[in-house]
C-alpha positions in Angstrom: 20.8 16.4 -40.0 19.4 13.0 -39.4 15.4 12.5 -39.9 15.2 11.1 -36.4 16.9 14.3 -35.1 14.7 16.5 -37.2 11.3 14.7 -36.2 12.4 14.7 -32.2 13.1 18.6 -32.5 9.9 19.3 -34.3 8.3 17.3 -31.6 10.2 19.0 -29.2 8.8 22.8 -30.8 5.3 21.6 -30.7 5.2 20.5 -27.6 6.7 23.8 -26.4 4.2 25.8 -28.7 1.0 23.6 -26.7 2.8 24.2 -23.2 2.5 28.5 -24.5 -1.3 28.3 -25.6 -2.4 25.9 -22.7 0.1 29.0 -20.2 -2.4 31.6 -22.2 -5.6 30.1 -21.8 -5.1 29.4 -18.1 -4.0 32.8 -17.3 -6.7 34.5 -19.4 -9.2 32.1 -17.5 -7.1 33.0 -13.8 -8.1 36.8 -14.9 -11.8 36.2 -15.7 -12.0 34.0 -12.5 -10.4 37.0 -10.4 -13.0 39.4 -12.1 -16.2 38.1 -10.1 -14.4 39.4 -7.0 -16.1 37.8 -4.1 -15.6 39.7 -1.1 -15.8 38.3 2.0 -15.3 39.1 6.1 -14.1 36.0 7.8 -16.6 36.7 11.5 -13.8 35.6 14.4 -16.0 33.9 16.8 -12.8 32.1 18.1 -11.4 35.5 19.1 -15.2 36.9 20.4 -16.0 33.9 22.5 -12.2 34.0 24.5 -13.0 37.3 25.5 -16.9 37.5 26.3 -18.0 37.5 29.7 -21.3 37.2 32.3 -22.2 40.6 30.8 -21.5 40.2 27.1 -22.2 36.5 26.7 -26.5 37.2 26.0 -25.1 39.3 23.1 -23.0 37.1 21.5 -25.7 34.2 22.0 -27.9 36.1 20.0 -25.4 37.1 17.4 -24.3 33.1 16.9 -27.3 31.0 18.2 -26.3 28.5 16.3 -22.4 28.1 18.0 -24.2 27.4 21.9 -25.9 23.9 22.4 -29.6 25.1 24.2 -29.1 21.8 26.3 -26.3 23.8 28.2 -26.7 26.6 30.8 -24.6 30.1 30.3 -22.7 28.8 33.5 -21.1 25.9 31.5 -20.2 28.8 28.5 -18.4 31.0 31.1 -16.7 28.1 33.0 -15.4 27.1 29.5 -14.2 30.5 29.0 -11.5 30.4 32.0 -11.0 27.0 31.7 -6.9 26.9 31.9 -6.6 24.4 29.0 -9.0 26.2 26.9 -7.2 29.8 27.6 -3.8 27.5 26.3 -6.2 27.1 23.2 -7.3 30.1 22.0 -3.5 31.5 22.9 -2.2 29.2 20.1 -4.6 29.8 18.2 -4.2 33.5 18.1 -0.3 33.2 17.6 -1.0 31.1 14.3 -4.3 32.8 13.0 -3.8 36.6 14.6 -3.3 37.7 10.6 -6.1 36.1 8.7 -5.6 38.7 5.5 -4.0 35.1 3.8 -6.6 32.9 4.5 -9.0 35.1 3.8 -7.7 36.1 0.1 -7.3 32.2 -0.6 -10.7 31.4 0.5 -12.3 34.1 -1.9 -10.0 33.0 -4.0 -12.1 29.7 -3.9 -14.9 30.9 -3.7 -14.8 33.5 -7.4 -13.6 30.1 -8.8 -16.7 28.0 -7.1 -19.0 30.9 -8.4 -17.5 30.4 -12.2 -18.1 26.6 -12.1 -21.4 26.8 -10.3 -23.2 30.1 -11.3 -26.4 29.1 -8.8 -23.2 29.5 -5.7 -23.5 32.5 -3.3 -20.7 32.5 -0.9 -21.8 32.0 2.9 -21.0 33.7 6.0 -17.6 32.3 6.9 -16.8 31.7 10.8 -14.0 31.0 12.7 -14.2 28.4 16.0 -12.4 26.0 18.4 -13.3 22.9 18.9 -11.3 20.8 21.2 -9.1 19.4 18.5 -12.2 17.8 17.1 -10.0 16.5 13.3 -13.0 14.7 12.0 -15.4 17.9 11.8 -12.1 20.4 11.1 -14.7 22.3 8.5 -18.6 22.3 8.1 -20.2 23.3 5.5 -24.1 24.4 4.6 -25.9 26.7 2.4 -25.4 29.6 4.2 -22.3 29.0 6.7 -19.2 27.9 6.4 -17.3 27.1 10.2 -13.7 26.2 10.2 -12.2 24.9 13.5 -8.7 26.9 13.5 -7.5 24.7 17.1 -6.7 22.2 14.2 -4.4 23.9 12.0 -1.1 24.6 14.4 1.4 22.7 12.5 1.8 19.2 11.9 4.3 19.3 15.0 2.2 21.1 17.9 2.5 19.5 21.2 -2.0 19.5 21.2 -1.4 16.7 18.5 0.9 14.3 20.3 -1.4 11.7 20.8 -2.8 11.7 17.3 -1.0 9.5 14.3 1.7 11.5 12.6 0.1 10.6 8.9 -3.3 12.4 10.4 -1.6 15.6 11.7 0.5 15.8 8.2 -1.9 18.2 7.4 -2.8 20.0 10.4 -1.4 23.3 8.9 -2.8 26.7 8.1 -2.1 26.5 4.8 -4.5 23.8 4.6 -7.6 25.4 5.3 -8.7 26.3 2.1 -7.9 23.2 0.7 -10.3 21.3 3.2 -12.9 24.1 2.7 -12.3 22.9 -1.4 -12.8 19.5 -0.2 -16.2 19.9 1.7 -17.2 21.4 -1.2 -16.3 18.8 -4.1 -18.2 16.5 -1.3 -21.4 18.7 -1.9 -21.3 18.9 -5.6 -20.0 15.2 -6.1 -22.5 12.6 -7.3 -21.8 9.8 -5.6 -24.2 6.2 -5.8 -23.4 3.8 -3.5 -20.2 2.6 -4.1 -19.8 -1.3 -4.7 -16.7 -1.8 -6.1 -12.8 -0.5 -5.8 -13.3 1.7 -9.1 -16.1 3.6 -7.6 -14.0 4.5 -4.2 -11.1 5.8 -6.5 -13.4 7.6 -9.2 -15.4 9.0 -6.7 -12.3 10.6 -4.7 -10.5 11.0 -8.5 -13.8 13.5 -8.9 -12.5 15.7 -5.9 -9.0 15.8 -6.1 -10.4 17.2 -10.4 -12.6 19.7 -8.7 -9.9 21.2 -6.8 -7.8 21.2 -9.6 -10.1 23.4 -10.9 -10.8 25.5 -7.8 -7.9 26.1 -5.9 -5.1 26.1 -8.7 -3.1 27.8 -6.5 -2.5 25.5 -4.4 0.1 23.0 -5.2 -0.6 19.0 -6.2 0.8 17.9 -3.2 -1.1 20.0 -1.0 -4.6 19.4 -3.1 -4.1 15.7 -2.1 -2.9 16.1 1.1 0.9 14.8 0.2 4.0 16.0 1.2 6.0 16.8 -2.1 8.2 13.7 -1.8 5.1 11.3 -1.7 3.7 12.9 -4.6 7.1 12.3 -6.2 6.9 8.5 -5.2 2.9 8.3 -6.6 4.1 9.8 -9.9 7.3 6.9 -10.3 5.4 4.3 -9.2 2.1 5.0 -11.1 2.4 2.5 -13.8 3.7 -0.6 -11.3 0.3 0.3 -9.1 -2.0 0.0 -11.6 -0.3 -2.9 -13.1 -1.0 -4.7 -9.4 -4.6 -3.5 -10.0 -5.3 -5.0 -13.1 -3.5 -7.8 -12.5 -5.2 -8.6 -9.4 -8.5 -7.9 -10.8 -9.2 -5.7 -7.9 -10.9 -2.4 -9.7 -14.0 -4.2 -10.0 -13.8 -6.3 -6.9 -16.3 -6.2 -4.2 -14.4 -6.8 -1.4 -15.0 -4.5 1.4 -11.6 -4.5 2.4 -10.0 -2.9 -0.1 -10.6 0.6 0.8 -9.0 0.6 4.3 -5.8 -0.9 2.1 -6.0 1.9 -1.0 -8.4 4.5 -0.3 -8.6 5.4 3.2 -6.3 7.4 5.3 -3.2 5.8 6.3 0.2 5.6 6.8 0.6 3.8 3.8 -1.0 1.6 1.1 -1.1 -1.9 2.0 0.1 -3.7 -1.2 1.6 -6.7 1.2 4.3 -6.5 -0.6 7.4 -5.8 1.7 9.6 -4.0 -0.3 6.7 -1.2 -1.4 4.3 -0.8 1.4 6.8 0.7 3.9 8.0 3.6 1.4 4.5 4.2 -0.1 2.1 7.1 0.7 -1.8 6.4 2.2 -4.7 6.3 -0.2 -3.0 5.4 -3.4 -6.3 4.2 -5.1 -7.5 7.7 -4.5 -4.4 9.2 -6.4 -5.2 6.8 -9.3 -8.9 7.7 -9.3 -7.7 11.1 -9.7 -5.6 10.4 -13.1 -8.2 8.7 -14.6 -10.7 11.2 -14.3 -8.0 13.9 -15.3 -7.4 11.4 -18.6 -11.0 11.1 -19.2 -11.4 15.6 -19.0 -8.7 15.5 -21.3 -10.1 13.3 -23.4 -13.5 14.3 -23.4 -15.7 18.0 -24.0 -17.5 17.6 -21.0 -17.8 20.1 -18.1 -16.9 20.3 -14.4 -20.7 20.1 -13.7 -21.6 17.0 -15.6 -19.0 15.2 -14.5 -19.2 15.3 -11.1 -22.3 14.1 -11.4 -21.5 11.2 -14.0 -21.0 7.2 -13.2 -17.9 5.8 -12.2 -18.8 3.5 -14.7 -19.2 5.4 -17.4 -15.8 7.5 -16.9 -14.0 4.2 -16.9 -15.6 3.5 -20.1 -14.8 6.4 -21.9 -11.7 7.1 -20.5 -8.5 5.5 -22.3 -5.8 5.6 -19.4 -2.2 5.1 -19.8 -0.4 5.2 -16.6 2.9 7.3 -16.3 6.0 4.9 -17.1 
């Protein structure tokens, strides 16, 4: 037996015996998680407000004050109600959401692993809405309440979306709920300064995409940032050739307001301007980097979720010795 073929088995064993005692911690930590046993009652306004009428709408008023606009009279409520396009609305959305029991489970699921993390959390009331396809508020998020628009979670495919881009419906699923609930929440709980350069964008969405690492393990990568699994694949081959074109662009600490509609914004792909690359590449590739160099920079240092969410851009770069995937 050759020394070279001794040393890669004994490489080969210890990497196996770190892959069993990382499998071990994480499931001891899964159990402990599922322990604090959050119990929640998702509150179906979607389903009360399709069936109220004249006589029960002053009830349901006062039980949601907060869902009806004052500036609006109970007429415009009750017109909305048998509106025919509406009615076509809450329909789909009762054929996709008429069993919650899933989303429900997931989104306790979140929230025992929110409560771990962040001690001072106590879940909110969780409520359930339409709101005219309205993508850019899909989820709000205070405090106290928590109100997820379901009218945007039909499939990527519904026939309501046809006039939206197909890279902004990608994720119009059910299964993505919780992971835009995660989302609103590694918003609340991020620091985030004014962001000058490139580094900061990517850092600051790296910090999200690490917090729902933590809080929604079981979801998959590709659904945490909002990938399908062949994009994710792509990131993964390409990651040392993108950061090569950052580095050697000297765009990470470039001020250029440009650069995040090329690399961090939503879009249909990155915008390289390089012909051969931009067509097959996935949107937001500066956000995917962000988020392995702040997974290097946990690895590599003892510091909690809560501190660093709320540290520098700066000083994760600085601490951080990242070595993208070859």
């Amino acid at each position: 037996m050759s020394f070279k073929f001794y040393m890669r088995n004994l490489l080969l064993i210890l990497l196996l015996i770190v892959v069993i005692v990382s499998c071990k911690k994480d499931t001891k930590l899964e159990k402990e998680i599922a322990q604090i046993n959050i119990d929640i009652e998702v509150e179906r306004f979607d389903q009360l407000f399709a069936k109220t009428d004249a006589n029960g709408l002053p009830e349901l008023k006062k039980a949601y004050p907060f869902m009806f606009s004052e500036k609006f009279k109970d007429s415009f409520w009750l017109a909305k109600v048998t509106d025919t396009l509406q009615q076509m609305l809450f329909g789909e959305v009762d054929k996709t959401f008429r069993g919650f029991n899933e989303t429900e489970a997931e989104i306790e699921s979140l929230f025992n692993h929110i409560k771990y993390y962040f001690e001072a959390f106590n879940p909110p009331r969780v409520i359930t809405t339409t709101s005219d396809v309205d993508y850019r508020n899909k989820i709000i998020v205070t405090d106290t309440i928590v109100i997820i628009a379901l009218d945007n979670y039909l499939g990527s495919n519904h026939d309501f979306y046809a006039n939206i881009p197909k890279f902004i419906t990608a994720n119009f699923e059910k299964e993505q709920v919780v992971v835009d609930l995660a989302t609103e929440y590694a918003k609340k709980y991020s620091f985030q300064t004014q962001n000058k350069t490139l580094l900061d964008e990517m850092i600051y969405f790296g910090k999200q995409l690490y917090f729902k690492d933590l809080v929604i393990p079981f979801k998959t990568e590709a659904q945490r940032i909002g990938y399908s699994q062949e994009e994710l694949d792509w990131a993964h081959a390409n990651e040392s050739d993108i950061w090569r074109y950052f580095v050697e662009r000297e765009l990470l600490f470039s001020t250029d307001s440009k650069l995040p509609s090329r690399f961090i914004n939503p879009a249909p792909f990155t915008k390289f301007y390089l012909e051969d690359i931009d067509a097959d590449s996935p949107g937001r590739l500066g956000q995917y980097i962000g988020w392995k160099i702040v997974r290097a920079y946990m690895d590599q240092n003892d510091v909690p979720l809560k501190k660093m969410l709320i540290t520098s851009a700066e000083d994760i770069f600085n601490n951080t010795k990242f070595k993208p995937k070859k």
